[in-house]
C-alpha positions as CSV (number, residue, x, y, z in Angstrom):
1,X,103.3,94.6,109.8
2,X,100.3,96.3,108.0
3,X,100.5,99.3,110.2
4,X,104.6,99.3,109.6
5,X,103.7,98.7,105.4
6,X,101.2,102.2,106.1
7,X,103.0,104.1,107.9
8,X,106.2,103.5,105.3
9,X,104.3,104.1,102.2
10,X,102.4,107.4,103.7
11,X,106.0,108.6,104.9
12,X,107.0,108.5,100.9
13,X,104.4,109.7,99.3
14,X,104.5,113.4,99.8
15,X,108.1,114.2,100.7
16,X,107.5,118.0,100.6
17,X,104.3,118.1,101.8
18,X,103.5,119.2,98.2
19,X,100.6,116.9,96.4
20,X,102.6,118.0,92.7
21,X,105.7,117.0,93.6
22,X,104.4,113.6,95.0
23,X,102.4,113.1,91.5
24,X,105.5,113.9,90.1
25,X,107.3,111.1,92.2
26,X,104.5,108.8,91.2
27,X,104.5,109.7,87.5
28,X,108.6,108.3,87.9
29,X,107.6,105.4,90.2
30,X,105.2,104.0,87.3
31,X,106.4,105.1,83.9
32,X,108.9,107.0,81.7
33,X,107.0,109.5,80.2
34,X,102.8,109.9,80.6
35,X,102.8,113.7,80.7
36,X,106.5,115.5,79.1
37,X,104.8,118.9,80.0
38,X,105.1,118.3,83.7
39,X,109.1,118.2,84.8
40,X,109.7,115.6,86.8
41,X,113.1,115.7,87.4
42,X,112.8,116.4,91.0
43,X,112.3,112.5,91.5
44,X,115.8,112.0,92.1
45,X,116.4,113.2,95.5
46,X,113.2,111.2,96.8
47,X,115.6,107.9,96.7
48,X,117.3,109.5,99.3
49,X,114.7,110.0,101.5
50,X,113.4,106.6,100.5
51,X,116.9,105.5,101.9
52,X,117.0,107.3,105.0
53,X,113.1,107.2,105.6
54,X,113.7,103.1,105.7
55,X,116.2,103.8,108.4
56,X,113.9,105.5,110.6
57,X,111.0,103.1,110.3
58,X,113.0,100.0,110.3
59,X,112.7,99.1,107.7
60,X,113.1,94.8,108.3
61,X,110.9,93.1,106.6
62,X,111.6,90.2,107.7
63,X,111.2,87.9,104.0
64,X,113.3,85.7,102.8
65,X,115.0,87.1,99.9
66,X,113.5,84.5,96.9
67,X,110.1,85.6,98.5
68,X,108.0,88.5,96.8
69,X,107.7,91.7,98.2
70,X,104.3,93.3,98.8
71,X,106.1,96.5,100.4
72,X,105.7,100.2,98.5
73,X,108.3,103.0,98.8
74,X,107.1,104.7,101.9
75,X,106.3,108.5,101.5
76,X,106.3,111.9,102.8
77,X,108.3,113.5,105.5
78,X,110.8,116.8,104.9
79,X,113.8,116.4,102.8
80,X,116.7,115.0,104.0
81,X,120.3,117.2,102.4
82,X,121.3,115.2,99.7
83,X,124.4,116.9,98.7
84,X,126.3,116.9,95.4
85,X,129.3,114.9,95.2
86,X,132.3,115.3,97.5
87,X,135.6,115.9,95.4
88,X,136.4,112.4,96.8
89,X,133.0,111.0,95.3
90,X,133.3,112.8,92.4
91,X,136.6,111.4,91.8
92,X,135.4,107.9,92.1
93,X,132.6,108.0,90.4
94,X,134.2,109.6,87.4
95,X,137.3,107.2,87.3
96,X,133.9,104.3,86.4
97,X,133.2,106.8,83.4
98,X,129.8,106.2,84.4
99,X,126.7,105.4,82.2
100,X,123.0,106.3,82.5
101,X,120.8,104.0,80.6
102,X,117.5,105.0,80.8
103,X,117.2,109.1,80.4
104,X,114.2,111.6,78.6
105,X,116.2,114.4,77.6
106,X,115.2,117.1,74.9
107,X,116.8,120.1,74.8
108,X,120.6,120.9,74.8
109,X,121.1,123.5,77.6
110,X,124.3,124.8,78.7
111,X,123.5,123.4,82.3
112,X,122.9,120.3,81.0
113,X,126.1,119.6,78.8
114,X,128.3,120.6,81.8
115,X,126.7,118.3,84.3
116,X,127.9,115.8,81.4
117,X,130.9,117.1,81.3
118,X,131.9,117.6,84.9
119,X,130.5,114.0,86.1
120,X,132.5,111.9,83.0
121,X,128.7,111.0,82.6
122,X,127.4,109.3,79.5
123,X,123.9,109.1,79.3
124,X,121.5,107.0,76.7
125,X,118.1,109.8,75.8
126,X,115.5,107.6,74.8
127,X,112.2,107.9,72.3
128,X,109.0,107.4,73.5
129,X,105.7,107.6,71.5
130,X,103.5,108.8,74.0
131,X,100.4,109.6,71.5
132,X,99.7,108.5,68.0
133,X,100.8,111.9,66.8
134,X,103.7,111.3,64.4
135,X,104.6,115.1,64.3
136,X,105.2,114.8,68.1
137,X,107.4,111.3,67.6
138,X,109.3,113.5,65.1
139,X,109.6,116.7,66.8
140,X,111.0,114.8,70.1
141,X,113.3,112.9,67.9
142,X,114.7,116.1,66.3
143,X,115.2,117.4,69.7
144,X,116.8,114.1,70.9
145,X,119.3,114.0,68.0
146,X,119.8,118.1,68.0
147,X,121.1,117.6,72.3
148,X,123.2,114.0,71.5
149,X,125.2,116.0,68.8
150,X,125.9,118.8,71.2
151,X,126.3,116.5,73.7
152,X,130.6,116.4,72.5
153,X,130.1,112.6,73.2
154,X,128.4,112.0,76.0
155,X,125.1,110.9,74.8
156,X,123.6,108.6,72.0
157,X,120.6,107.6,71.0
158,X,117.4,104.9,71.4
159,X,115.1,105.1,68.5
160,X,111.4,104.2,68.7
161,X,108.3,103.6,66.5
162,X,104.7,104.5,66.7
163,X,102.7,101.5,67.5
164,X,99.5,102.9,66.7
165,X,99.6,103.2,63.0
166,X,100.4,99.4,63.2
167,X,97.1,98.0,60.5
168,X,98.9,100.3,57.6
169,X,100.2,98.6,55.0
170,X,103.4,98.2,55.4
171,X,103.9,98.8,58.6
172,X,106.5,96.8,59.6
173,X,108.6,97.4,56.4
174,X,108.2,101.4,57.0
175,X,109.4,101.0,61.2
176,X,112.5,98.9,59.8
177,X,113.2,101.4,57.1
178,X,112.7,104.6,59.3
179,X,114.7,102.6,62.5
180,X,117.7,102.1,59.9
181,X,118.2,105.6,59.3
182,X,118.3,106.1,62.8
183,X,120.7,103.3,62.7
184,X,122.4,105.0,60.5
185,X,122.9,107.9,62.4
186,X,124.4,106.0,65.8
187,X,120.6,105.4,67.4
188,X,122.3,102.5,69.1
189,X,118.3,100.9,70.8
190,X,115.1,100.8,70.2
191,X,112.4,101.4,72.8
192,X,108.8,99.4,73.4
193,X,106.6,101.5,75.9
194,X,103.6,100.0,77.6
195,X,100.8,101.6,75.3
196,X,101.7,98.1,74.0
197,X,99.5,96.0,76.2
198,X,97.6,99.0,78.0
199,X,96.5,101.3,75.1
200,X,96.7,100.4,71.5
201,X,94.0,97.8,70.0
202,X,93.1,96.1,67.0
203,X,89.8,96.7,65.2
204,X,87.8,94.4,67.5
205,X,89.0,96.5,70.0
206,X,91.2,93.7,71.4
207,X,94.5,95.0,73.4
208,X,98.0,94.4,71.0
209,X,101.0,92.6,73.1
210,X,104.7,92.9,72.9
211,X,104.6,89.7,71.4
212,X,101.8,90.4,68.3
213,X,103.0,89.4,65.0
214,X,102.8,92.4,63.4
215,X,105.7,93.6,65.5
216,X,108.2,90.4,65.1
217,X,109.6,91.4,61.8
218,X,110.6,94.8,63.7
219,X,112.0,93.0,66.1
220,X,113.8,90.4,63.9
221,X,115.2,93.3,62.0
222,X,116.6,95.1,65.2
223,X,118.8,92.0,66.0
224,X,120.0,91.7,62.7
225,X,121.7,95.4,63.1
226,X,122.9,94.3,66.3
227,X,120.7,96.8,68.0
228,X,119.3,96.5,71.6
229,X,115.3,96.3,72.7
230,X,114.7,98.4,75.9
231,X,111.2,97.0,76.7
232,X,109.3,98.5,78.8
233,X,105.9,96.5,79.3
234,X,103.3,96.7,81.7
235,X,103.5,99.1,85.0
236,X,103.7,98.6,89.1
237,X,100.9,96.4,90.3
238,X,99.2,98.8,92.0
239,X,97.6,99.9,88.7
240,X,95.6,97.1,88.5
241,X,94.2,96.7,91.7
242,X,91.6,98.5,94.2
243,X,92.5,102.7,94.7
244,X,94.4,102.4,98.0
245,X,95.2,106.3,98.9
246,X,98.4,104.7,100.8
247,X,100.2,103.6,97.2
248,X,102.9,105.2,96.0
249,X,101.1,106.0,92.7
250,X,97.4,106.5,93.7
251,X,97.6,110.6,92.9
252,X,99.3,110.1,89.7
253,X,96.3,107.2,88.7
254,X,93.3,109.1,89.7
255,X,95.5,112.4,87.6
256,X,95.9,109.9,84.3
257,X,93.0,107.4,85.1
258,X,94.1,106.3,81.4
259,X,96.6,104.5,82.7
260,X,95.1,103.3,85.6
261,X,93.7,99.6,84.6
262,X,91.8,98.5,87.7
263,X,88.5,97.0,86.5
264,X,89.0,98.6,83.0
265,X,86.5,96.2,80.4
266,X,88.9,94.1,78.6
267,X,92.4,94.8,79.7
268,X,94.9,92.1,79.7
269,X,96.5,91.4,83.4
270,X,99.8,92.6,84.4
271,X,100.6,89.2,84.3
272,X,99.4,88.6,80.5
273,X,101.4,91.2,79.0
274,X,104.7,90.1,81.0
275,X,103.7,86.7,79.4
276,X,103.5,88.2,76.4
277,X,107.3,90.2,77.0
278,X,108.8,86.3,77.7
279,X,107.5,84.9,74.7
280,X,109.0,87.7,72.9
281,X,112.1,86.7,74.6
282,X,111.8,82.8,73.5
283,X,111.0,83.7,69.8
284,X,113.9,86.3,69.7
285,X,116.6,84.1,71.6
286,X,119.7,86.5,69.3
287,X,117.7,89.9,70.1
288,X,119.1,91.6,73.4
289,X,116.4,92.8,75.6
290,X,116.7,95.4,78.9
291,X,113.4,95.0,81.1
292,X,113.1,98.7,81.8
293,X,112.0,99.3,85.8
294,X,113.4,96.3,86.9
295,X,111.5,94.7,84.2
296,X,107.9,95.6,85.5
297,X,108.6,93.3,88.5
298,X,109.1,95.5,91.2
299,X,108.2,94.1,94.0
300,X,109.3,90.4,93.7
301,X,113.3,90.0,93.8
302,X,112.3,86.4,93.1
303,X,110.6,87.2,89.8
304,X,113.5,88.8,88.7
305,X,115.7,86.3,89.6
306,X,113.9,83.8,87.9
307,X,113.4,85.7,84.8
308,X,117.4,86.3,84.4
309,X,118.4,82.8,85.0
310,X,115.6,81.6,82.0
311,X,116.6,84.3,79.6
312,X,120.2,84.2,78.8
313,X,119.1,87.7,76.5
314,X,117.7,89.5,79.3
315,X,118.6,92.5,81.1
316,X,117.1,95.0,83.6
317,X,117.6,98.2,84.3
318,X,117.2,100.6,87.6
319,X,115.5,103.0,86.1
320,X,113.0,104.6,88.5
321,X,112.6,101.7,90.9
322,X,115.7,102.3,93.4
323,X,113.2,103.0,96.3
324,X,111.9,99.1,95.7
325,X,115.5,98.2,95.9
326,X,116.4,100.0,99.4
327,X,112.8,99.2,100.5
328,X,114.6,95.3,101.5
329,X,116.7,94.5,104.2
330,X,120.7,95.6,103.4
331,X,121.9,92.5,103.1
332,X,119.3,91.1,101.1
333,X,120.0,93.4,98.4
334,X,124.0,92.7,98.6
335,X,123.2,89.2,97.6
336,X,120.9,89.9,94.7
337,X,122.9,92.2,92.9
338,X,126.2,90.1,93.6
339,X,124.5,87.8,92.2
340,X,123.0,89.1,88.9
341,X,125.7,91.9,89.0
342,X,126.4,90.5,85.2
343,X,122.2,91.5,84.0
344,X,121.5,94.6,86.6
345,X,122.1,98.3,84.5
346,X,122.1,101.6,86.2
347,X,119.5,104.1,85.3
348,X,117.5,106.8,86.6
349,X,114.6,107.9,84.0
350,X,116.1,111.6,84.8
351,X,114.4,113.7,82.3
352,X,114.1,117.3,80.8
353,X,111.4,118.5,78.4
354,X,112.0,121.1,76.0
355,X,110.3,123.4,77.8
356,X,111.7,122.5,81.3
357,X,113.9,125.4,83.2
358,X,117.1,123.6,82.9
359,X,118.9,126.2,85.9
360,X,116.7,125.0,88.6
361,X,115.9,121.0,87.3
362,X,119.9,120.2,86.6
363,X,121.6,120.5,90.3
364,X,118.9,118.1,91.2
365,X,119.8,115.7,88.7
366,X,123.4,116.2,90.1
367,X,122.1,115.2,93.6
368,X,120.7,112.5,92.7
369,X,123.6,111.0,90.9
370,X,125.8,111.6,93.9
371,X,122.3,110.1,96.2
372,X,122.2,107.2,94.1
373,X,126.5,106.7,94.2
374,X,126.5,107.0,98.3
375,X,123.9,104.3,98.5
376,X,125.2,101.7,96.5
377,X,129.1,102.6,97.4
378,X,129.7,103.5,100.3
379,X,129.3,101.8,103.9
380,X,128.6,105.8,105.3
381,X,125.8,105.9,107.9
382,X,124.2,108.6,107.0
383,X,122.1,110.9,109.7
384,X,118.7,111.6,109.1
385,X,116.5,113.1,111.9
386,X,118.5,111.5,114.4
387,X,118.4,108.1,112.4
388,X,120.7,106.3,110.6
389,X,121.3,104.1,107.4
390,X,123.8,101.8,105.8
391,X,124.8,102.4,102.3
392,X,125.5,99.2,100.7
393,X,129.2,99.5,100.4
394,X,129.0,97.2,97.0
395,X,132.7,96.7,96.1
396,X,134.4,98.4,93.5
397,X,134.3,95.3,90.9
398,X,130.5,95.3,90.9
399,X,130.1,99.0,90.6
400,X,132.0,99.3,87.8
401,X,130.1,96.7,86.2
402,X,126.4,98.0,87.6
403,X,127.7,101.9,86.4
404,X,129.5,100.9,82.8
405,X,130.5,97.5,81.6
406,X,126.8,95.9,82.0
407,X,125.7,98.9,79.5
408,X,128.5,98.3,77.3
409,X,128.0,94.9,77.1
410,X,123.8,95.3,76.8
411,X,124.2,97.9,74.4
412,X,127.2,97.8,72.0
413,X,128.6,101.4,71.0
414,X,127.0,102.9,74.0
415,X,130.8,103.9,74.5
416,X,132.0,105.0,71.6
417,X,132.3,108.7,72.1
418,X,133.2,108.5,75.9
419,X,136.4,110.0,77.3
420,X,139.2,107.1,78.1
């Protein structure tokens, strides 16, 4: 089993047998956004060979599935052809007028709005303050807002704040004021990233949660508007244990050791800081909440499971953390999304800086979409290298509620410019 566990993560790891383009797998596989200069839109296409790479390794675990999972995406190996949509695929996927809840994107190219157009795709671009640099919160927001208005519908907005100014006075009375402009405007969310819990701290240098006072009238004032909370707290569980040069994100840690929490001084457990995000959860029972990643609880089907049954105001999404889903046996992962088909959200964390080259980055955000759609669709057994896999063949009921009702229902006017 350990050798299978090896020999699946190394297969992952470095799909081209190019180290950037496996940091910029990793960067995905762990967060949103660490480092907007380097384009990491290229993630995409690895589910597919996460797919197809399970196929060839057998990928059986053997677990029940209530039990957690200790497996990793696998790594490396060449690319498998993930090609666009079919004009059948496209067909179906447009008739779902498909939504993408989890996206970076900041800048309004030509490319970019006709991907929109051509795959009936409605996407949500979402804030993140990545330093405590308000002019770069504000010139990413101006960017967001400049590509959802040329967006002719097919984007709107998640609002964030800039947790690190949090010991001004009036903080909390300033976020709300700013967050109802945005409100204002058709920001429709509001996004948490994990520098709460990991990187901001109070004077005696003690780490902030999710759940810190300071932020509960923010969060009291979000549910009052009737807004959603896209949380996403805390990171894979590999950051906070022992370098293993066989994870899935070891390049992208020893690249950003920042963010890499193994035997940091002082730093709260993975398990503190999703603590932390369910008390949040119990003192805000009327505030809707999407667990971005799969809720930081990757690896444990069970944990998720639990979490969704508890939390009647709890969502997750899928953003970045397909390869842990097709990592588990097919039918394993039939019964836990019929299951919670009602709390499960597509998303992809697809992004593309300002500065990215939207020609070459936008056909493989196209493949991946069309990846992402064969896997979860169809029953195809798709031929990789001689090997085969099963795509999950989910039926059309659940689809449409995994690819557009879930994200209506999560997060109201979501819809509201989309194409009947």
């Amino acid at each position: 089993m350990l050798t299978s566990a090896i020999l699946r993560v190394t297969l992952l790891l470095i799909l081209r047998g190019n180290a950037k383009s496996a940091a910029r797998f990793t960067k995905n596989a762990n967060s949103e956004k660490s480092t907007r200069g380097v384009v990491s839109v290229t993630r995409r296409p690895f589910l597919l060979t996460a797919v197809l790479l399970c196929a060839v390794i057998g990928c059986r675990d053997h677990r029940q599935p209530q039990q957690a999972s200790s497996a990793t995406p696998p790594s490396q190996s060449d690319e498998p052809t993930g090609a666009s949509f079919t004009d059948a695929e496209l067909a179906q996927f447009k008739a779902l007028r498909p939504i993408d809840t989890h996206t970076h994107i900041y800048q309004s190219a030509p490319q970019m709005l006709a991907m929109l157009d051509r795959l009936n795709l409605h996407i949500l671009d979402i804030l993140v303050t990545e330093t405590p640099d308000q002019k770069a919160l504000d010139t990413e927001r101006s960017d967001a807002w400049a590509f959802v208005a040329a967006s002719n519908g097919h984007a709107s907005l998640c609002d964030t704040f800039n947790p690190f100014v949090y010991n001004e006075p009036g903080f909390a009375r300033k976020v709300s004021a700013d967050l109802n402009n945005g409100f204002d405007r058709g920001a429709i969310a509001v996004k948490i990233w994990k520098n709460i819990g990991e990187q901001v701290k109070d004077s005696k240098g003690r780490y902030l949660l999710p759940d810190d006072p300071v932020f509960e009238p923010i969060y009291q004032d979000i549910a009052a508007h009737h807004k959603t909370l896209i949380a996403h707290v805390a990171d894979p569980d590999s950051i906070w244990e022992a370098p293993n040069p066989q994870s899935p994100d070891y390049s992208y840690y020893m690249e950003h050791p920042e963010w890499y929490m193994y035997n940091k001084p002082g730093i709260p457990s993975k398990a503190t800081i999703l603590l932390a995000r369910d008390r949040l959860l119990e003192k805000n029972p009327k505030l809707r909440v999407v667990g971005a990643h799969l809720g930081s609880m990757e690896r444990n089907l069970d944990q998720i499971g639990q979490h969704l049954d508890r939390y009647p105001n709890f969502a997750v999404d899928l953003a970045a953390r397909m390869p842990y889903f097709v990592m588990q046996p097919r039918d394993t992962m039939i019964a836990f999304i019929t299951k919670y088909q009602d709390r499960i959200i597509y998303a992809t964390d697809d992004e593309l800086p300002a500065n990215a080259d939207a020609a070459k980055e936008v056909p493989h955000l196209e493949r991946g979409y069309a990846v992402d759609w064969r896997y979860l669709a169809t029953t195809d057994n798709i031929e990789y290298r001689g090997k085969q896999v099963q795509g999950l063949g989910l039926p059309l009921p659940i689809l449409r509620k995994l690819y557009h009702d879930n994200a209506v229902q999560w997060f109201p006017g979501i819809d509201a410019g989309q194409q009947q």
